[in-house]
C-alpha positions, 0 to 999 in steps of 0.5 A: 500500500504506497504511503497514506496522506494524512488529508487523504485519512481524515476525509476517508474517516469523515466518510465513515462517520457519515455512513455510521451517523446514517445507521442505514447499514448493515451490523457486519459492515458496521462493525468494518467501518468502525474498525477501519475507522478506529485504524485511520483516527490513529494514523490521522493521531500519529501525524498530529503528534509527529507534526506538533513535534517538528514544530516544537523543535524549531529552535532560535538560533544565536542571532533569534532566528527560528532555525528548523531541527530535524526530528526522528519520530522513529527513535526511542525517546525522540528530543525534548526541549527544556525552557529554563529561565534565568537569563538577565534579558527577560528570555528564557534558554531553550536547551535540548535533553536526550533522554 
């Protein structure tokens, strides 16, 4: 199967929805629906999270540039980012852990 796009899912899963709201069909193709329906809301999850990740690892750089930070979702613990305040100019650090 050539690699699902999230967009793709979403409007496969509001078709679902429509179809189980109507209640005009059978048990059995009921019961397929939910379960493929349960699969792409959390496919459609998984590229949520993997997105608001990329975004939390844009990081400024010394000048305050945003500079963006690839992100392995694949890896065990990814990056966390740690704010820390403390700084005299009223910004707070951002610094990265490896967990």
């Amino acid at each position: 199967m050539p690699k699902e796009k999230f967009e793709d899912a979403l409007n496969k899963l509001e078709k679902i929805v429509s179809k189980l709201e109507e209640g005009d069909i059978p048990l059995d193709e009921s019961l397929k629906l939910f379960e493929e329906g349960i699969r792409l809301s959390r496919f459609c999850n998984q590229k949520l999270d993997e997105a608001e990740k990329k975004l939390e690892i844009l990081l400024k750089d010394e000048d305050g540039v945003l500079k963006p930070r690839s992100f392995d979702p694949s890896t065990p613990s990814g990056q966390s980012i740690k704010m820390r305040s403390g700084r005299t100019d009223g910004e707070e650090s951002i610094e990265e852990e490896e967990e």
